[in-house]
C-alpha positions as CSV (number, residue, x, y, z in Angstrom):
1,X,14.1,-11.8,16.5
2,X,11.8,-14.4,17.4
3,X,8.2,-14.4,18.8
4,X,8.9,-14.1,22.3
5,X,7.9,-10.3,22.5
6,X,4.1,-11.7,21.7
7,X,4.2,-14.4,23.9
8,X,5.4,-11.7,26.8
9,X,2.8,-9.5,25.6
10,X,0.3,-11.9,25.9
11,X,1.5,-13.0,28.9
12,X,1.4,-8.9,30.6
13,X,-2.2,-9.0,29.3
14,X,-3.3,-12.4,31.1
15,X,-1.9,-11.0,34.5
16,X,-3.4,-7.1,34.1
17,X,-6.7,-8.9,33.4
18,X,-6.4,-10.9,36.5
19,X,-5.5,-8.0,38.4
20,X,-7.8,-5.7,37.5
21,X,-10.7,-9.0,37.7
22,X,-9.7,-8.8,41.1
23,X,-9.9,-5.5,42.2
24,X,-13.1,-5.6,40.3
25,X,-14.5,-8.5,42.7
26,X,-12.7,-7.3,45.8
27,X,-14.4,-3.9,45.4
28,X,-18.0,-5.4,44.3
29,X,-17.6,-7.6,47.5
30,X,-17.1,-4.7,49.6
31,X,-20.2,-3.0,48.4
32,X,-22.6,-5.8,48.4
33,X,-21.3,-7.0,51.9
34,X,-21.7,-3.6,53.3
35,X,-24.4,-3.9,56.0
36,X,-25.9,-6.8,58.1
37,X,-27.2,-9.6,55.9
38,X,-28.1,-13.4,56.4
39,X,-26.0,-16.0,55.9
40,X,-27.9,-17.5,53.0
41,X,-27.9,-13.8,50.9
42,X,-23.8,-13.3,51.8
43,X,-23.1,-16.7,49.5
44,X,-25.2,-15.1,46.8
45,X,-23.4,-11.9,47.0
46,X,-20.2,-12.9,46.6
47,X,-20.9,-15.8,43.9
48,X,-22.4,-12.7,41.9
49,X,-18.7,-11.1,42.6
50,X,-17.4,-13.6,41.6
51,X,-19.2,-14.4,38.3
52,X,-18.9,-11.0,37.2
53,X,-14.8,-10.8,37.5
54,X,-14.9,-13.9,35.8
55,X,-16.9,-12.7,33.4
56,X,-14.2,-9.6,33.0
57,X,-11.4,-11.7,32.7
58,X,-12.8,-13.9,30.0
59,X,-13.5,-10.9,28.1
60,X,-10.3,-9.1,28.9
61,X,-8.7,-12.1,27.9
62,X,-10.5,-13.3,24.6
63,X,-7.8,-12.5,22.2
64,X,-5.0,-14.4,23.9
65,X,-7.2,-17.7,24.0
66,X,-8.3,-17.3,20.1
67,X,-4.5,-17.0,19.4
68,X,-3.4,-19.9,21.7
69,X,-6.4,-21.6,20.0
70,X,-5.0,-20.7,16.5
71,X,-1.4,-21.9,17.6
72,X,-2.6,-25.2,18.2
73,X,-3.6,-25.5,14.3
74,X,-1.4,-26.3,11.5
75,X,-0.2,-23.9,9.2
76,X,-2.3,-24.2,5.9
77,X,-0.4,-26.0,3.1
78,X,-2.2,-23.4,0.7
79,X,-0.7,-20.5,2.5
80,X,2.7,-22.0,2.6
81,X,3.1,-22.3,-1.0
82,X,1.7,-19.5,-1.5
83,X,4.3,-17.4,0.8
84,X,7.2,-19.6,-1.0
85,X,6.1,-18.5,-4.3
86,X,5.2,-15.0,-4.1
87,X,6.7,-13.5,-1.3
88,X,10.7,-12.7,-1.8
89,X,10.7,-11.1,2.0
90,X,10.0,-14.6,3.3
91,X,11.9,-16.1,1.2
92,X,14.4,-14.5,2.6
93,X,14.2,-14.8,6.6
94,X,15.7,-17.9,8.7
95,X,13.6,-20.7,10.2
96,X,12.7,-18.9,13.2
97,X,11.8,-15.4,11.1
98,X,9.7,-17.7,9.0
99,X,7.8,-18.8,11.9
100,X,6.8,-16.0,13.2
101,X,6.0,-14.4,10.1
102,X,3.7,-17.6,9.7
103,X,2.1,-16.6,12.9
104,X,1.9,-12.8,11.8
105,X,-0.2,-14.3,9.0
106,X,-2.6,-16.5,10.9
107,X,-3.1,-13.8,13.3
108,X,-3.7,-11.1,10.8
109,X,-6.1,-13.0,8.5
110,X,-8.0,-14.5,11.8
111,X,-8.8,-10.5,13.1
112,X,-9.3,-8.6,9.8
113,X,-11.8,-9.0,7.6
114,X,-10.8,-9.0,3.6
115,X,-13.5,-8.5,1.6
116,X,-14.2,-8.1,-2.2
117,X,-16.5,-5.5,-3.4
118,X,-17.2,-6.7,-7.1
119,X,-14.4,-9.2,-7.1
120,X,-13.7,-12.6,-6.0
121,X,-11.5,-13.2,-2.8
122,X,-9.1,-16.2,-2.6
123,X,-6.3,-17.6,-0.5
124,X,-3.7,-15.7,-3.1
125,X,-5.5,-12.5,-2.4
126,X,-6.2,-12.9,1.6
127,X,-2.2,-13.9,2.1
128,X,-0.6,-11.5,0.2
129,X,-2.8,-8.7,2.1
130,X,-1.6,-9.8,5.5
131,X,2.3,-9.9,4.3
132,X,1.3,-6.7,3.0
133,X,0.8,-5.5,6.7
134,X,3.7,-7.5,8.0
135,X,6.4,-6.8,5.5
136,X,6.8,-3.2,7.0
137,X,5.9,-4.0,11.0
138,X,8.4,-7.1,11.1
139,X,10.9,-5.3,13.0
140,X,8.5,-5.0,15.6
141,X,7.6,-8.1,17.5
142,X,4.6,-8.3,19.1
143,X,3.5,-5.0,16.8
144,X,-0.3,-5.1,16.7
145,X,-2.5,-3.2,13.5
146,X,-5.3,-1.7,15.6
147,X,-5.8,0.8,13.4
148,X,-7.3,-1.3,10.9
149,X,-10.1,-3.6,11.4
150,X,-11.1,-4.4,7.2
151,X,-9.3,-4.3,4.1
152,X,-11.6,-3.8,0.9
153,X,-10.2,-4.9,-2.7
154,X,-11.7,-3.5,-5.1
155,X,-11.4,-5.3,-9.4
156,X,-9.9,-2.0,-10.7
157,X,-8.5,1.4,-9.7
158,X,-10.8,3.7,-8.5
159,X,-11.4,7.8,-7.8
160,X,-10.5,9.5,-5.0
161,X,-14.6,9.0,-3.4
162,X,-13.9,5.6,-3.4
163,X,-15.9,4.9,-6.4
164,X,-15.5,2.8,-9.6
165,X,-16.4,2.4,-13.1
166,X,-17.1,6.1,-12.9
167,X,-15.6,8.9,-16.0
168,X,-12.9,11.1,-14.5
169,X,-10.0,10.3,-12.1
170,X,-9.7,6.5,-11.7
171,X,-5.9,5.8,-11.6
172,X,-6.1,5.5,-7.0
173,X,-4.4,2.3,-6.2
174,X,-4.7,2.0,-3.1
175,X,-6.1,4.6,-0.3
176,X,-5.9,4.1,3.5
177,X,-9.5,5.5,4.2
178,X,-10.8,8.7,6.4
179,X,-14.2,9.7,8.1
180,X,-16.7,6.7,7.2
181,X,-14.2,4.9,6.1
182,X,-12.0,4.7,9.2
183,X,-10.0,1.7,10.0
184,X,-10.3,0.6,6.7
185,X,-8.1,0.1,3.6
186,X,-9.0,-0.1,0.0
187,X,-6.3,-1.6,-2.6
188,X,-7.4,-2.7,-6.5
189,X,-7.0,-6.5,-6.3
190,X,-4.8,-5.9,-10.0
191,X,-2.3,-4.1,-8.8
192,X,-1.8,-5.7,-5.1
193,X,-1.1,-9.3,-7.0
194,X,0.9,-7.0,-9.4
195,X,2.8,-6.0,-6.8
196,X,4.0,-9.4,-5.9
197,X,4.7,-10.9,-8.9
198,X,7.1,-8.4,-10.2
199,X,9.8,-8.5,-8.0
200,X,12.4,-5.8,-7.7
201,X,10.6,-3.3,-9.8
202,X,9.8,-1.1,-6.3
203,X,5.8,-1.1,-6.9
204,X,3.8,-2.9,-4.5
205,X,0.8,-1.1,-3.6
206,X,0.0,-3.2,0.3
207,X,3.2,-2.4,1.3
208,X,2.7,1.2,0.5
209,X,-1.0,1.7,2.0
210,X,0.5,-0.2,4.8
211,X,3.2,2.3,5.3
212,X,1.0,5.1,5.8
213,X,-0.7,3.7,8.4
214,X,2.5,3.0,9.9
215,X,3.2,6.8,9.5
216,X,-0.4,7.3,10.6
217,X,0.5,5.2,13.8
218,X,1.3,8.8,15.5
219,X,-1.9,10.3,14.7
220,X,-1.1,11.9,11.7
221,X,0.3,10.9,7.9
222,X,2.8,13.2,7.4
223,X,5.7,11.4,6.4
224,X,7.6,11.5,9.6
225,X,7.5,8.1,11.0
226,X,7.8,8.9,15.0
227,X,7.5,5.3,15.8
228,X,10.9,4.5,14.6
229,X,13.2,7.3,14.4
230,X,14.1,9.1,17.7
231,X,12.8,13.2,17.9
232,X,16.5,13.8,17.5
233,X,16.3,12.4,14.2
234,X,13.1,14.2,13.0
235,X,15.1,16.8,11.6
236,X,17.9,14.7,9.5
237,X,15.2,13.1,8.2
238,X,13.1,15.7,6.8
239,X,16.1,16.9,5.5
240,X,16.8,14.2,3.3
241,X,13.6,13.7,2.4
242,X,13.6,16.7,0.8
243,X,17.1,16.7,-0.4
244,X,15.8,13.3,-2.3
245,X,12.7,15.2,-3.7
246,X,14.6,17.8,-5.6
247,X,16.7,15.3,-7.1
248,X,13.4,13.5,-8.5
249,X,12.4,16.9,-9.4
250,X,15.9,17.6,-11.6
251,X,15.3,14.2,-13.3
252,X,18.2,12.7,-11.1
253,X,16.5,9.7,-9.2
254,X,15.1,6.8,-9.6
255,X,13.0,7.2,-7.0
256,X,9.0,7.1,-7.9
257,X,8.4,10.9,-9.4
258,X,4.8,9.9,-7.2
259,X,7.1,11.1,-3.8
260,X,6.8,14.5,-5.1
261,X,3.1,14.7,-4.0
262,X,4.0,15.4,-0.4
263,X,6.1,14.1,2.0
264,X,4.0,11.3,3.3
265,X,3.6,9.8,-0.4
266,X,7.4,10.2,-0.2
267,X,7.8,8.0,2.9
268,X,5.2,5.1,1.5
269,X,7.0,5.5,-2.6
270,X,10.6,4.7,-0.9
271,X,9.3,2.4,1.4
272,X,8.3,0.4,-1.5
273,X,11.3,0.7,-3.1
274,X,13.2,-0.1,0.7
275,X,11.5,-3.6,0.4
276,X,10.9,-4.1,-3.0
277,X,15.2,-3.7,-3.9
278,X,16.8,-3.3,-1.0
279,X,20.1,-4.2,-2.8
280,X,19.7,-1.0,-5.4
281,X,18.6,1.2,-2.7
282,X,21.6,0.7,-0.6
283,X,23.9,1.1,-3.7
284,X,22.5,4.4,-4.8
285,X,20.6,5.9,-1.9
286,X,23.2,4.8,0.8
287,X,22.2,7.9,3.5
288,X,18.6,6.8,2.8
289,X,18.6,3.4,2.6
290,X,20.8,3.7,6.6
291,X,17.5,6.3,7.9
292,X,15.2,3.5,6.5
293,X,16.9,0.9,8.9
294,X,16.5,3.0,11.6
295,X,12.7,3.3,10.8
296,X,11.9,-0.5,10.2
297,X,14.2,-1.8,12.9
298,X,15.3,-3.6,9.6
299,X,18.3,-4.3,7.2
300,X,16.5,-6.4,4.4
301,X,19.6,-6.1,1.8
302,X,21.5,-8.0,4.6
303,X,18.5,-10.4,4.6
304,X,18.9,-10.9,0.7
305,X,22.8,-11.6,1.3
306,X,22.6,-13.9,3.7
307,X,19.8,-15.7,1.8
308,X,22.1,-16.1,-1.4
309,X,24.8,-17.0,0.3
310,X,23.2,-20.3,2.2
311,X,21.5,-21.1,-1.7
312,X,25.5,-22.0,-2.5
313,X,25.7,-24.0,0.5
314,X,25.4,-27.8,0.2
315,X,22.2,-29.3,1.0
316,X,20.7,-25.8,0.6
317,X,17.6,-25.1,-0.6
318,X,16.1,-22.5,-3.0
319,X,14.6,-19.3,-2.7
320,X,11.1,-19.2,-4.9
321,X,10.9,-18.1,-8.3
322,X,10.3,-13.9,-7.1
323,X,13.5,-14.4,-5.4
324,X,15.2,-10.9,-5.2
């Protein structure tokens, strides 16, 4: 996989803008040269066509030229190390993955908004949000989050009404928010950094608030992710999924007991787990870990394998110290 699916995307949008700029002038034309009018008038008329397609194009058009802008700058050094440290995932992608997680990164951070409410924001904090988002979508190139426009990090866990430093129910890690709160996220800066630096324990709260919204990506969160598994598979899936539930619920799984909420907290616990120890999952979830694949469009325990394997090989490098 490589990042041509973006560039074509880009590339569809650029001539649908021009198209529809077009039609847009060719039809203002015909309505403002409808009639009898000087000479003098018909040059105004159709420079005012003309300005206002070009006017639509450059606003159709505005994303592409902030990313071709962006692709023109180098990668941050900061960001780099901090995606070599604390990220196994790309630690464990080829040179071309890498890049194009690298743009995932730039493009993310450059179109959301992260902000801190009572808590400092750095370039730790901002990166690992945006691998958050890409971890799970990385099977799908060109794959854009418009369903989320800010991401909120709160200093501690909070309640259910978004609130903190209240008495009652404050043990929310992360929540994908609803009604005001649309096309937001909120995830306790603790436990997304958490997340990251304990590899392999299948925790890691972005990745699971970032799942949901993948679920969500069908209009609803209910733990049936349409956008990778084929309607014929709908049924299989469910299937397991509850099959897997009743073995948490008989004490035989390791699965997060946190799945048995419903099946949508299902989906986002194993997803966690998918990405978190892919290796594990595969060994003792085998039917699971193969439904997975077919959701993410991704094999990351072939990922890990591939990545040990070139550490033995001379001249290789190493994978960070959160390698899986």
């Amino acid at each position: 996989m490589n990042m041509d699916a973006r560039r074509h995307q880009e590339r569809l949008t650029r001539r649908l803008s021009l198209f529809l700029s077009g039609i847009v002038f060719l039809l203002l034309l015909m309505m403002l040269l409808a009639g009898r009018h000087a000479t003098s008038e018909v040059v105004i008329r159709i420079a005012g066509a003309f300005l206002v397609a070009t006017i639509l194009y450059w606003f159709l058009t505005r994303r592409n030229r902030r990313r071709a802008a962006l692709r023109k700058q180098p990668f941050p050094a900061a960001w780099e190390t901090i995606l070599q440290r604390e990220v196994p995932f790309f630690q464990t992608l080829d040179e071309s993955e890498q890049d194009r997680f690298r743009e995932e990164v730039r493009i993310f951070l450059n179109e959301k908004r992260i902000t801190g409410i009572k808590t400092s924001i750095d370039d730790t904090v901002r990166v690992l949000v945006a691998a958050s988002a890409i971890i799970p979508i990385f099977g799908f190139p060109g794959w854009e989050w418009d369903q989320i426009s800010e991401v909120l990090l709160y200093p501690t866990t909070f309640n259910d009404q978004y609130e903190i430093g209240r008495v009652g129910n404050q043990d929310v890690l992360g929540m994908v928010g609803s009604g005001a709160m649309t096309r937001m996220m909120i995830l306790s800066k603790p436990d997304l950094l958490q997340g990251f630096h304990v590899p392999q324990d299948r925790k890691n709260v972005g990745i699971h608030e970032f799942a949901h919204l993948l679920d969500k990506s069908d209009g609803a969160v209910d733990g049936v992710p349409s956008l990778g598994l084929p309607r014929s598979a709908v049924v299989p899936w469910l299937k397991l999924v509850h099959r897997e539930m009743e073995n948490i619920r008989r004490g035989h799984s390791d699965i997060n007991p946190y799945g048995l909420t419903n099946e949508a907290e299902f989906f986002a616990v194993v997803s966690e787990y998918f990405f978190e120890n892919p290796d594990k999952m595969k060994r003792k979830h085998p039917e699971l870990y193969s439904m997975l694949e077919r959701v993410f469009h991704q094999d990351p325990q072939a990922r890990v394998t591939k990545a040990l394997v070139s550490m033995v090989q001379p001249g290789a490098g190493r994978l960070g110290r959160n390698s899986p």
